[in-house]
C-alpha positions in Angstrom: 114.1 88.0 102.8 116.5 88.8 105.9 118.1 91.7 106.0 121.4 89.1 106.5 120.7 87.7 103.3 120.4 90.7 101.4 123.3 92.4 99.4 121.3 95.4 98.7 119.1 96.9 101.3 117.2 100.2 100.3 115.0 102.1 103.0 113.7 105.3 102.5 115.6 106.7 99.7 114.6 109.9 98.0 116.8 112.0 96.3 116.0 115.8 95.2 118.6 117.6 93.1 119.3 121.0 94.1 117.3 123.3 96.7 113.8 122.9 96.6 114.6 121.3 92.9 113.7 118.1 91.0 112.7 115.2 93.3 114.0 111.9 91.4 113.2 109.6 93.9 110.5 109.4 96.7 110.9 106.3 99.2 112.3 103.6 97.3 112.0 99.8 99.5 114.0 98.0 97.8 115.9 93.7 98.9 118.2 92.3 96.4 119.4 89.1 97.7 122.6 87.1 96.7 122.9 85.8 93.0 119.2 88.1 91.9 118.8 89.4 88.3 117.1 92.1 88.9 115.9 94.6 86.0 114.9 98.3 86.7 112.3 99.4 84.5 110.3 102.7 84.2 109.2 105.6 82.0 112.0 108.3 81.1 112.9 110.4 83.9 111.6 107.8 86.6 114.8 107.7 88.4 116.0 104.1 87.5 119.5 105.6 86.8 119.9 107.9 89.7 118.8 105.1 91.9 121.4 102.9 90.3 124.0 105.4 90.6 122.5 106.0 94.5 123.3 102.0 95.1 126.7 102.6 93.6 127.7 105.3 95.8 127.9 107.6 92.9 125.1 110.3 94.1 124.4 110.5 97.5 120.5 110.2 98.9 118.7 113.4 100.3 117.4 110.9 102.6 116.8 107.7 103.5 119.8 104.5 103.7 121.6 101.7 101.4 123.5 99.0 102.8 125.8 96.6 100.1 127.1 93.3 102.0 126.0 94.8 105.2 127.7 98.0 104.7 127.3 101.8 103.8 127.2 102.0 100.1 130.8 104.8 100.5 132.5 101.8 102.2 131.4 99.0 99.9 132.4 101.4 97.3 136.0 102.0 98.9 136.0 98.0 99.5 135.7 97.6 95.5 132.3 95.6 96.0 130.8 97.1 92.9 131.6 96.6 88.8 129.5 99.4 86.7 128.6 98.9 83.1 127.3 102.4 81.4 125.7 102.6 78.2 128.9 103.8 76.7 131.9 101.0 76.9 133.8 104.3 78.3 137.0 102.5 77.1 140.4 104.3 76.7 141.3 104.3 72.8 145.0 104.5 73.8 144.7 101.2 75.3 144.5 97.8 74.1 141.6 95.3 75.4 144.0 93.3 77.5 145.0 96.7 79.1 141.6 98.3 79.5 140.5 95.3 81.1 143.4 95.0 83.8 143.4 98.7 84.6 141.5 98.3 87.6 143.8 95.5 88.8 146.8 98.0 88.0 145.1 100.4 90.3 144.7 97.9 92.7 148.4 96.8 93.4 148.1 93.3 91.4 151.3 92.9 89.9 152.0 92.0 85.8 151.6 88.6 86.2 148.3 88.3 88.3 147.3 91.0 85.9 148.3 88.8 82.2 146.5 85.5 84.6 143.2 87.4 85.3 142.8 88.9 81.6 143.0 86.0 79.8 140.5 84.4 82.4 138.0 87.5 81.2 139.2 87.4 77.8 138.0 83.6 77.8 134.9 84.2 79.5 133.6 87.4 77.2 134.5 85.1 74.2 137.0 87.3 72.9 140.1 85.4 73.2 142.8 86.7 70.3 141.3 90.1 70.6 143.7 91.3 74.1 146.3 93.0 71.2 143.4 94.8 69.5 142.6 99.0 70.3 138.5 99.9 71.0 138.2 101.1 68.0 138.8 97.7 66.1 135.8 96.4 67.6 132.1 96.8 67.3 129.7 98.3 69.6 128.8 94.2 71.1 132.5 93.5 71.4 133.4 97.0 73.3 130.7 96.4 75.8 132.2 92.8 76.2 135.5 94.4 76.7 133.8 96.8 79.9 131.7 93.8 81.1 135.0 91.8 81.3 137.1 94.8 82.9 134.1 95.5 85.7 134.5 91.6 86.6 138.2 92.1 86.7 138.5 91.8 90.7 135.5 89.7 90.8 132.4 92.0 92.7 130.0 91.1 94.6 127.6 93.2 92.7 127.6 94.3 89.4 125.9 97.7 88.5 124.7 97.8 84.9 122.4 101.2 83.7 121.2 100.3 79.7 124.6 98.8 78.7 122.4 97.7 75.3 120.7 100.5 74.6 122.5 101.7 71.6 123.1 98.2 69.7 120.8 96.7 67.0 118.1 94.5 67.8 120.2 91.2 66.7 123.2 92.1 68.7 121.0 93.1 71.9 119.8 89.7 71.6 122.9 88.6 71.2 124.5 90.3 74.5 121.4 89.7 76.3 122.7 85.5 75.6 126.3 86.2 76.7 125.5 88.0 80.0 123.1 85.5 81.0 125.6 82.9 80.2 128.0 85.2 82.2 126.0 85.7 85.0 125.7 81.7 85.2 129.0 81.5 85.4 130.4 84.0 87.9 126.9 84.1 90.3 127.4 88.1 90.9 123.9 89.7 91.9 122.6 91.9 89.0 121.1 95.2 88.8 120.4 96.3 85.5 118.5 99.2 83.9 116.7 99.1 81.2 113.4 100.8 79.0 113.0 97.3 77.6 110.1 95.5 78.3 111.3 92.2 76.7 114.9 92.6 77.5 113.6 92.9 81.3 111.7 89.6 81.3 114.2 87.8 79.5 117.2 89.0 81.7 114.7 88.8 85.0 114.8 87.1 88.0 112.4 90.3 89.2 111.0 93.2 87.6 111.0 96.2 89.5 108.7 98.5 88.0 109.0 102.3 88.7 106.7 105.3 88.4 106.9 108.6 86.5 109.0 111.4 88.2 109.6 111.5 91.8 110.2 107.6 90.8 108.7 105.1 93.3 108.7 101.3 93.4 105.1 100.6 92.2 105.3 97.0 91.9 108.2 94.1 91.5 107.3 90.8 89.8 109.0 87.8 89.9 110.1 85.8 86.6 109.4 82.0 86.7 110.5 81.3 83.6 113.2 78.1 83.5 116.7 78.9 83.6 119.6 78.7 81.6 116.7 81.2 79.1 117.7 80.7 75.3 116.2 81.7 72.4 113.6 79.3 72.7 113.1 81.4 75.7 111.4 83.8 73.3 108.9 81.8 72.0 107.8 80.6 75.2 103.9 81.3 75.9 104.4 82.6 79.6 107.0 85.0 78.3 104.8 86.7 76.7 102.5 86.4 79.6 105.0 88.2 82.0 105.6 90.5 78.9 101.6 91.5 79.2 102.1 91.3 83.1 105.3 94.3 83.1 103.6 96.2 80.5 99.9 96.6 82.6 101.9 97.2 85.9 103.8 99.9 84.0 100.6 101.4 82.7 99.0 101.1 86.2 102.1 103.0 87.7 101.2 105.7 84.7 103.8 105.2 82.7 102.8 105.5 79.4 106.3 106.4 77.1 107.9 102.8 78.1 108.1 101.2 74.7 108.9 97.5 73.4 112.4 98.0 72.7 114.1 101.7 72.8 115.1 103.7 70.1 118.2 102.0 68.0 121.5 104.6 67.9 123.2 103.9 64.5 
């Protein structure tokens, strides 16, 4: 891949947190082109997140350089190229869904009618038109997530930043969001990177797997996912998925990471 094709361009990240403290990350490589799925994977305490939050400009490297569209990740940052999905919705209670998803366009200048235009367009494409009216806590853990998918796409990033936004849903509603942001991601063709403990939620997400060591975190191997595209349920079912399941799971194990599990640990 050319660097001039690349919207994420890591070289020689490593990140240690505090004086001669924890190193998380030790010379991460890392080209994610335009329109890439690509899945972070790795034992807990790898780094997956801290590299995530190193792309978004969120936590600086101790060394090493990322470039987003060609730029330092503080000015993409500044130029809004990034939308960030967390585990947690992080949604403000006080606010209804149309208004937690247009507060970024608020702080952006957009004025009421652009705003009303470009949350009924997310409301549409999250499938949860008639619900704008409606407070967080009306809605179930799928439909909150929805809601902070739909407001990190509200001014339309290049690249959208997502760190285990499934990780406390049931299995059937995982599998459920994991549907919806693939039909999402058809849609709006923004480059994904997303982090998850997930073996099967990797591969089914994936255009690559990146696979990272234990603690400092390292890239120990990325492999590509040939499976057809749009994935459905049938998906699933497919032989080679559960090849490339096998596939992630020995490079893991080769990497030594031995605490990566099918799916993670459901939150009631």
């Amino acid at each position: 891949m050319k660097p001039s094709e690349a919207v994420v361009t890591a070289r020689g990240i490593s990140k240690t947190f505090g004086k001669g403290g924890v190193t998380a990350l030790q010379d991460i490589e890392l080209d994610v082109g335009r329109g890439e799925f690509i899945s972070l994977i790795g034992p807990s305490g790898c780094g997956k997140s801290t590299l995530l939050r190193v792309i978004g400009d969120l936590v600086d490297p101790t060394s090493g350089e990322i470039r987003v569209n060609g730029k330092s990740a503080r000015q993409a940052r500044l130029d809004r190229d990034y939308g960030i999905v967390f585990q947690s919705a992080v949604l403000y209670d006080w606010r209804t869904v149309a208004k937690n998803i247009a507060l970024p366009l608020e702080l952006m200048g957009f004025n009421r009618a652009e705003r009303a235009a470009r949350v009924q367009e997310l409301l549409s494409l999250v499938e949860l038109d008639g619900f704008e009216k409606h407070y967080p806590w009306q809605l179930s853990g799928g439909m909150q997530q929805r809601v902070s998918i739909a407001r990190a796409l509200s001014f339309t990033p290049a690249l959208l930043l997502m760190d285990e936004p499934f990780g406390a849903l049931d299995e059937m509603t995982r599998e459920r969001m994991n549907d919806e942001l693939l039909r999402i991601w058809t849609e709006i063709r923004s480059t994904v990177i997303f982090v998850t403990h997930s073996i099967t939620e990797a591969v089914y997400l994936s255009t690559r797997v990146v696979v990272m060591s234990p603690r400092p975190g390292r890239i120990t191997s990325v492999l590509p996912i040939d499976l057809e595209q749009p994935r459905t349920r049938e998906t699933r079912e497919d032989p080679r998925f559960f090849e490339l399941v096998t596939e992630v799971r020995e490079a893991l194990h080769a990497g030594g990471a031995d605490d990566v599990v099918e799916e993670p640990e459901v939150v009631e």
